[in-house]
C-alpha positions as CSV (number, residue, x, y, z in Angstrom):
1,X,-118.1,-20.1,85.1
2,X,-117.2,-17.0,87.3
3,X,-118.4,-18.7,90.4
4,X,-115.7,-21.6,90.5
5,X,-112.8,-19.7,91.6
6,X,-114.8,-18.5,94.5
7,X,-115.6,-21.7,95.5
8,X,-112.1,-23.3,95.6
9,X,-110.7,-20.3,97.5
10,X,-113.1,-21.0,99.9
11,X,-112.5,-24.4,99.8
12,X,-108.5,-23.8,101.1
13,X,-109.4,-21.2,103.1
14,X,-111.7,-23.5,104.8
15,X,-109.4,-26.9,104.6
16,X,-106.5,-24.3,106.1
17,X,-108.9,-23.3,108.8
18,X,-109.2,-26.8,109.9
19,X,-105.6,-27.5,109.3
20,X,-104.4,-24.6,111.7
21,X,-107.0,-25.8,114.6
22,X,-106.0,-29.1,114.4
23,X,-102.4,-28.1,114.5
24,X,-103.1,-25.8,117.5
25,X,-104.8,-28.3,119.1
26,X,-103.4,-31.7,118.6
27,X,-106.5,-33.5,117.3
28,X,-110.4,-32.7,116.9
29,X,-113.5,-34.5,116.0
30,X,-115.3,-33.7,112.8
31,X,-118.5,-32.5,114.7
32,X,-116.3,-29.7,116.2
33,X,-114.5,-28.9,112.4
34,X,-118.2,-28.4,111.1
35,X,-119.2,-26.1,114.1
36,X,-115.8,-24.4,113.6
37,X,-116.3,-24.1,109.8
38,X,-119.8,-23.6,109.4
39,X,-120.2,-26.4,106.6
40,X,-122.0,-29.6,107.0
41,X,-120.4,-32.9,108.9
42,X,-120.1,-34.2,105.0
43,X,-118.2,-31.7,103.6
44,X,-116.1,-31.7,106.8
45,X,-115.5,-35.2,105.8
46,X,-114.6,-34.9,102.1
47,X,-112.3,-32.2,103.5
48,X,-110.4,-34.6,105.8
49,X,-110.5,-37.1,103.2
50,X,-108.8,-35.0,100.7
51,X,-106.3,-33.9,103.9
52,X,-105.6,-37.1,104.6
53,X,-104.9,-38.3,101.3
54,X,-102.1,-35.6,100.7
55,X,-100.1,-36.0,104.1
56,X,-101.4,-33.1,105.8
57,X,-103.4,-34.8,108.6
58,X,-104.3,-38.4,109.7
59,X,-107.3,-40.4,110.7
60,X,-108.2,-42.3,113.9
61,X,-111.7,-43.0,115.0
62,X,-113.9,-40.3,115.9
63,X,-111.7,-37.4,114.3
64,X,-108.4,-36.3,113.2
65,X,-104.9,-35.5,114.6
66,X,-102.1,-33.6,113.3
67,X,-99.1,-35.1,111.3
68,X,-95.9,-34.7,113.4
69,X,-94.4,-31.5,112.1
70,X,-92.0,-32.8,109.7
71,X,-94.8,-34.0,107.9
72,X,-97.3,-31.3,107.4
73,X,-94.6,-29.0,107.4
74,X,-93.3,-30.7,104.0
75,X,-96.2,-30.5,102.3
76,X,-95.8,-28.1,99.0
77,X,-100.2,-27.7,99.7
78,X,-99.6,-26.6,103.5
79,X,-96.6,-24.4,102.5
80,X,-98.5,-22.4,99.7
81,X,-100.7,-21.1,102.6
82,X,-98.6,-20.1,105.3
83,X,-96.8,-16.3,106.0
84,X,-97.7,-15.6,102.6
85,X,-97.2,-11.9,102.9
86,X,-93.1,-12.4,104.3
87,X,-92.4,-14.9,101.2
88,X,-93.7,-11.8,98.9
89,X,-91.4,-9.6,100.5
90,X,-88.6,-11.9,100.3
91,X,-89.2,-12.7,96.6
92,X,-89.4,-8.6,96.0
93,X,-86.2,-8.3,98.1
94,X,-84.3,-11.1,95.9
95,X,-85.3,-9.5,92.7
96,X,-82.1,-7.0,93.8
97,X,-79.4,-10.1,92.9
98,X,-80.6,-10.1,89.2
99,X,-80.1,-8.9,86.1
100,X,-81.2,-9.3,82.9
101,X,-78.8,-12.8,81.2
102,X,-78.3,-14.4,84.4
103,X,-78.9,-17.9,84.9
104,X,-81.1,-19.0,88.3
105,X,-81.6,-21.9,90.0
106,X,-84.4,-22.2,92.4
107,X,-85.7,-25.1,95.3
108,X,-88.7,-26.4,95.9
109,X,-89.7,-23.8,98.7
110,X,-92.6,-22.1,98.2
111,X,-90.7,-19.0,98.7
112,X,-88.6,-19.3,96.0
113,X,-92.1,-19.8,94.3
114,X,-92.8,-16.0,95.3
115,X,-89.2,-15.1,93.3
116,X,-90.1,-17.3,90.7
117,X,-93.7,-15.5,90.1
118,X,-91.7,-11.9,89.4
119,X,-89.2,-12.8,87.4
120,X,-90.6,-11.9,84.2
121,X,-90.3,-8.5,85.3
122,X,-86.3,-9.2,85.2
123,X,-85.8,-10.0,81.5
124,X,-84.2,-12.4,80.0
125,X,-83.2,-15.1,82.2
126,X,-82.2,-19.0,82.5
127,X,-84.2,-20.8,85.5
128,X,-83.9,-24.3,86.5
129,X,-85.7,-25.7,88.8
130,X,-87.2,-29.1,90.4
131,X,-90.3,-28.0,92.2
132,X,-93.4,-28.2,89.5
133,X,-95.2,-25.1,91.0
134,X,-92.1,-22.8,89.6
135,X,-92.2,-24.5,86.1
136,X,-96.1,-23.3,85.9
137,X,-95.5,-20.1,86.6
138,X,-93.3,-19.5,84.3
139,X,-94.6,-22.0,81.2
140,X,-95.6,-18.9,79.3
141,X,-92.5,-16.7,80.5
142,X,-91.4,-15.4,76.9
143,X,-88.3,-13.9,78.2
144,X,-87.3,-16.9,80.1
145,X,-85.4,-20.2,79.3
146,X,-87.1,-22.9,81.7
147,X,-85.2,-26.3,82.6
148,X,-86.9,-28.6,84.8
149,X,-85.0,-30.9,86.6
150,X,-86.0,-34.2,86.7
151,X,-85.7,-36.9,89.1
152,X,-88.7,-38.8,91.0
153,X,-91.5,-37.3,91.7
154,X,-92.5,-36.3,95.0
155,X,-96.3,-35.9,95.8
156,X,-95.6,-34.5,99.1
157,X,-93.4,-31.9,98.1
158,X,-94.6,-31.5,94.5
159,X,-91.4,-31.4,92.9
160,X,-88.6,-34.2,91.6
161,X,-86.1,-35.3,93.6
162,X,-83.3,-38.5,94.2
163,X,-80.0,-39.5,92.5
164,X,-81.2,-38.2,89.1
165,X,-82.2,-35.2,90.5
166,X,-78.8,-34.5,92.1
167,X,-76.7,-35.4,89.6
168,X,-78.7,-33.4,86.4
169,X,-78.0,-30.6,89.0
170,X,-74.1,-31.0,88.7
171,X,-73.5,-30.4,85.4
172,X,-75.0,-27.2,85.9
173,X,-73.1,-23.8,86.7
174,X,-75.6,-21.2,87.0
175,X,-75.1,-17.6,88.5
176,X,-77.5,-17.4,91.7
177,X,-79.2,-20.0,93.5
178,X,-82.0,-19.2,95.9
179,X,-83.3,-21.5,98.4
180,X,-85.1,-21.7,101.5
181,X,-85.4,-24.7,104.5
182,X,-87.0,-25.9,107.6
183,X,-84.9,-24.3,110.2
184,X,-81.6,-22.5,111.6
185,X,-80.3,-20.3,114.1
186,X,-77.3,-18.4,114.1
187,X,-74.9,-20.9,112.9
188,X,-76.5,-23.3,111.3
189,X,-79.3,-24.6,108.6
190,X,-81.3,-27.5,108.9
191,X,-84.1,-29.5,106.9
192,X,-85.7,-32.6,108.1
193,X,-85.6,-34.6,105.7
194,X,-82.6,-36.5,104.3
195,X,-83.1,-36.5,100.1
196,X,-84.4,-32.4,100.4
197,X,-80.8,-31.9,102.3
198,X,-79.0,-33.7,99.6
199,X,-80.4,-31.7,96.6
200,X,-80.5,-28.3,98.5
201,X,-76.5,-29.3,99.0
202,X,-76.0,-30.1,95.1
203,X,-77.8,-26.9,94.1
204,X,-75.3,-24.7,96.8
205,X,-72.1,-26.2,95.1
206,X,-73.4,-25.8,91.8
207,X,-74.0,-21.9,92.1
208,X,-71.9,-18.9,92.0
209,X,-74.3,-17.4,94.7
210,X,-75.8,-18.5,97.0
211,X,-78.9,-16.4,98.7
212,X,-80.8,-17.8,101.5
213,X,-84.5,-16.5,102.2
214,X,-86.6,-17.1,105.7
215,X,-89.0,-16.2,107.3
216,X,-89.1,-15.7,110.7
217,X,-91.3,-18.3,111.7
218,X,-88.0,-20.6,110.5
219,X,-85.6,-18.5,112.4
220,X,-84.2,-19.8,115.7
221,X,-84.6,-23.4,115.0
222,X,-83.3,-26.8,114.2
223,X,-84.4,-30.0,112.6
224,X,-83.4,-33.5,112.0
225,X,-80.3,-33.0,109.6
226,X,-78.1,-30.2,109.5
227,X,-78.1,-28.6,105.6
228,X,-74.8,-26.3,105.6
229,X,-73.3,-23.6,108.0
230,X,-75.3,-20.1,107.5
231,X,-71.5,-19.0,106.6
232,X,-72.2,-21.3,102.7
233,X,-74.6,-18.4,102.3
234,X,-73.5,-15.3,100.2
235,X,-76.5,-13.6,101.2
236,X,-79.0,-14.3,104.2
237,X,-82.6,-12.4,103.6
238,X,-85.1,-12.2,106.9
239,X,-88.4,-11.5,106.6
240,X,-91.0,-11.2,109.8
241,X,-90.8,-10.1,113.7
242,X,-87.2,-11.2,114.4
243,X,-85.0,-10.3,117.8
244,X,-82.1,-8.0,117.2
245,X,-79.1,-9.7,119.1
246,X,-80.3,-13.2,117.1
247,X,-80.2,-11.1,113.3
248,X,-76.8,-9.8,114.8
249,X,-75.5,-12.8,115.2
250,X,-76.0,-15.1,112.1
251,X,-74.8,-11.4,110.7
252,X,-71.5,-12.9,112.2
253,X,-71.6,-15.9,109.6
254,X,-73.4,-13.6,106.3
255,X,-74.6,-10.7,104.8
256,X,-78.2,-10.3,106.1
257,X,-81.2,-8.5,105.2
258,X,-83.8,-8.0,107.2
259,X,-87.1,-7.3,104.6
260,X,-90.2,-5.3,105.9
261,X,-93.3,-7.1,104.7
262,X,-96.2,-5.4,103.5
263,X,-99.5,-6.7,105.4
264,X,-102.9,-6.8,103.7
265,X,-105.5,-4.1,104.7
266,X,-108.4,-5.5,106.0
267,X,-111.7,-3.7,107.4
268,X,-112.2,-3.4,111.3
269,X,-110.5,-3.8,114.2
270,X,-108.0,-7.2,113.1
């Protein structure tokens, strides 16, 4: 029984391994992913299969290639495994806008999932959300109202989204929203797909505050379709290794925060 946690950890750590070479690299063959790995050319295999199957990479004779970013890049299963220690800070940093009776409305980013896993510390609180992840961790929140949001379901994303999604979101009015994107520089924010634009823009207007949260590795950027103007944002938090003059400038537009992030320890030299 102990033994099965350990095994699916290793499991993502490895199928992230072979997602960030392929990535880096463009494609690879699955002789290379088992040298790279260290596992044997079937469990490479049932790896790609499985990455495959949920968007991440694609097929082709011989090996694999990578998505174009705007696909891997929306994948809710990529996403929980990238700059995991900035989206903790920025969750800890966030925690500063609440107070016990507010209502909270969260995205699908996985960084609001890093908000999302503290607030039980808050109190009582009202959270509504569309992005599945955030409605498990906080199923057994005693001290927290849950609405889901419903809509269609996205397996890419992992969360519910479309006309039903947007308009259940107007009738709300909730106290804070908190949401994160694909891209932006000083002026702008930017997402690239069309139906994530469309509810992150229902959730803005149907909030009181409105508090973005990126890290850096989103910073200084653009995609497909423009979201809002970084000036719709109450609040802009920053997390990671980010140039001066650029946090200067979208403070032009916002209030920013720039949030230290806490690295893991680890033994030896990296």
């Amino acid at each position: 029984m102990t033994s099965a946690p350990k095994k699916k950890s290793s499991r993502i750590q490895r199928q992230q391994r072979i997602v960030d070479h392929v990535v880096a690299n463009g494609s690879a063959a699955a002789g290379e992913l088992s040298e790279l790995t260290g596992v044997s050319l079937m469990t490479v295999h049932r790896d790609l299969d499985d990455l495959v199957s949920r968007g991440v990479l694609r097929k082709f004779h011989g090996g694999v290639s990578a998505q174009p970013s705007t696909v891997f890049e929306s994948s809710s299963d990529f996403r929980l495994h990238t700059h995991i220690a900035e989206k903790e800070a920025l969750g800890r940093e966030a925690l500063r806008f609440l107070t016990p009776g507010m209502s909270v409305l969260l995205d699908d980013s996985t960084t609001a999932l890093a908000l999302a896993r503290l607030l039980p510390e808050v109190g009582p609180l009202t959270v509504v959300s569309n992005y599945r992840q955030v409605l498990e961790a906080l199923r057994d929140a005693t001290d927290v109202r849950l609405i889901g949001l419903g809509g269609e379901y996205s397996r890419t994303h992992d969360s519910y989204l479309g006309l039903p999604c947007q308009e259940m979101i107007a009738g709300f009015s909730v106290d804070v929203v908190f949401l994160s994107t694909s891209a932006m520089n000083a002026r702008l924010t930017f997402h690239q797909e069309q139906d994530l634009v469309l509810v992150k823009r229902a959730m803005l207007a149907s909030a009181a505050t409105k508090v973005l949260m990126m890290d850096a590795s989103k910073v200084g950027r653009s995609a497909l379709h423009q979201l809002v103007p970084v000036s719709a944002f109450d609040h802009v938090l920053l997390a990671g290794s980010l140039g001066a003059d650029l946090v200067s400038e979208i403070a032009e537009y916002a209030d920013v925060r720039t949030v230290p992030v806490d690295r893991p320890v680890t033994n030896g030299s990296n």
